[in-house]
C-alpha positions as CSV (number, residue, x, y, z in Angstrom):
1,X,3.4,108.8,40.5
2,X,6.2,111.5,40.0
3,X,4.3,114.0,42.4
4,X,4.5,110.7,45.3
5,X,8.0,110.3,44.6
6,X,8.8,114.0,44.8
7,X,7.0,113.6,48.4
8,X,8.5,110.9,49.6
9,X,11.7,112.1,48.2
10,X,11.1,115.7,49.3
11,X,9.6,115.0,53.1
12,X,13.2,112.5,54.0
13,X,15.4,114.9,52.8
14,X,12.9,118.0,55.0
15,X,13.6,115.8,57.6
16,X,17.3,114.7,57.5
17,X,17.8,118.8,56.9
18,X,15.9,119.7,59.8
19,X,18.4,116.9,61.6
20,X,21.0,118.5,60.6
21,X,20.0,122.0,61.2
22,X,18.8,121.9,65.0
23,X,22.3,120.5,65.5
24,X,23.6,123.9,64.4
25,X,24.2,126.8,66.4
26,X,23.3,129.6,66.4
27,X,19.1,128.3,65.7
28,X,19.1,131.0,63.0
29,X,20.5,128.5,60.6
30,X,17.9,126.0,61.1
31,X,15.8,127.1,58.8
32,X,18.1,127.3,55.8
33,X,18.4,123.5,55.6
34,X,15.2,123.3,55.8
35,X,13.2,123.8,52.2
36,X,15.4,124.9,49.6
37,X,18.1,122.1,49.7
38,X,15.9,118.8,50.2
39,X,13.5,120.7,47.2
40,X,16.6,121.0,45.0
41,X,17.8,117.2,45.9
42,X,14.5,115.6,45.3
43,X,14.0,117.5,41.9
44,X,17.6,116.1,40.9
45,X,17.0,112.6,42.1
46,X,13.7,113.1,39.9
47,X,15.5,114.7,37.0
48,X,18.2,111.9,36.7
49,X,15.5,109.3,36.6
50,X,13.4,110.9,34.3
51,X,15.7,112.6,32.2
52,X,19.3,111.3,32.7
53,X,22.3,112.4,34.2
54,X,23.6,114.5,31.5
55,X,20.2,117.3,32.1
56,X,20.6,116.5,35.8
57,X,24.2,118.3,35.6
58,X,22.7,121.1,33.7
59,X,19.9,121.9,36.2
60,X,22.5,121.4,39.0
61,X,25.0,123.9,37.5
62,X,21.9,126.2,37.1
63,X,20.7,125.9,40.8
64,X,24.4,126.5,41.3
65,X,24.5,129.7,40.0
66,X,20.5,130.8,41.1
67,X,21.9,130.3,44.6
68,X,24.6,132.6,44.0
69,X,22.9,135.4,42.3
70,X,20.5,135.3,45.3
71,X,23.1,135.1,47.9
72,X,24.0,139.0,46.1
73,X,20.4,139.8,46.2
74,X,20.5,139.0,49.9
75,X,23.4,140.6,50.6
76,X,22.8,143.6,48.6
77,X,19.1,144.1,50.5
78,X,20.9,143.6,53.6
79,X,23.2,146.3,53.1
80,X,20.6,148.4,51.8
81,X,18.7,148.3,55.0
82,X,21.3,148.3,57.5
83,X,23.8,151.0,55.9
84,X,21.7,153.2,54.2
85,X,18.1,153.0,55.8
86,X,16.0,151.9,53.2
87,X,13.2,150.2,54.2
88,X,12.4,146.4,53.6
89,X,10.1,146.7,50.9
90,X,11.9,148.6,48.6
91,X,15.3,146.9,49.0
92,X,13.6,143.8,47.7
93,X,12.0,145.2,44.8
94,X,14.7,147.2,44.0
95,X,17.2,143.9,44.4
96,X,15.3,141.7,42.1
97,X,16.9,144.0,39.5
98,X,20.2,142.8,41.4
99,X,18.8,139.1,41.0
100,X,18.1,139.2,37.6
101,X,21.0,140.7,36.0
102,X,23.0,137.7,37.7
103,X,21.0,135.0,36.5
104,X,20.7,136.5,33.1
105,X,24.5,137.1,33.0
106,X,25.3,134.0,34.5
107,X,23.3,132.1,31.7
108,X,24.4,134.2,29.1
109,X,28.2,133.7,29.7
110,X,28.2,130.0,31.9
111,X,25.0,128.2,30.9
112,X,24.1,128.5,27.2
């Protein structure tokens, strides 16, 4: 029943993003309302029921703070490739180091 829910849940909120995102300009930007926020809006909608409110604010803070340390990784692979020529593959393996140390910080000094 959860995994329906999470569908039903999951497919409006695809759709209402991908509303919202063809309105946009430039297009680029369509496709970052697309997945990750109705995803992250269903699984809190699913979380509250399931587990109440008070866990729902946790995983929220914690999405908060993924997003973030991935908006470094992204920036930091972009300005690996673009300033300093390093090719795609190994600005992303070498920027999940990046990643990691600010999800680990971030839990170490916001989330525990």
């Amino acid at each position: 029943m959860q995994y329906l829910l999470r569908f039903l849940i999951g497919g409006f909120a695809v759709s209402l993003f991908a509303i919202f995102g063809d309105i946009l300009k430039p297009k680029s930007f369509a496709g970052l309302f697309g997945a990750a926020p109705s995803v992250a809006i269903a699984t809190l909608v699913l979380t509250i029921v399931a587990d109440g409110k008070a866990y729902a604010a946790l995983e929220a803070r914690s999405m908060v703070w993924g997003a973030a340390a991935f908006g470094l990784y992204a920036y930091g692979c972009m300005r690996a490739m673009a300033q300093h020529g390093i090719r795609a593959a190994s600005a992303t393996i070498a920027g999940l180091g990046v990643w990691l140390g600010c999800v680990l910080g971030a839990w170490f000094i916001f989330l525990r």
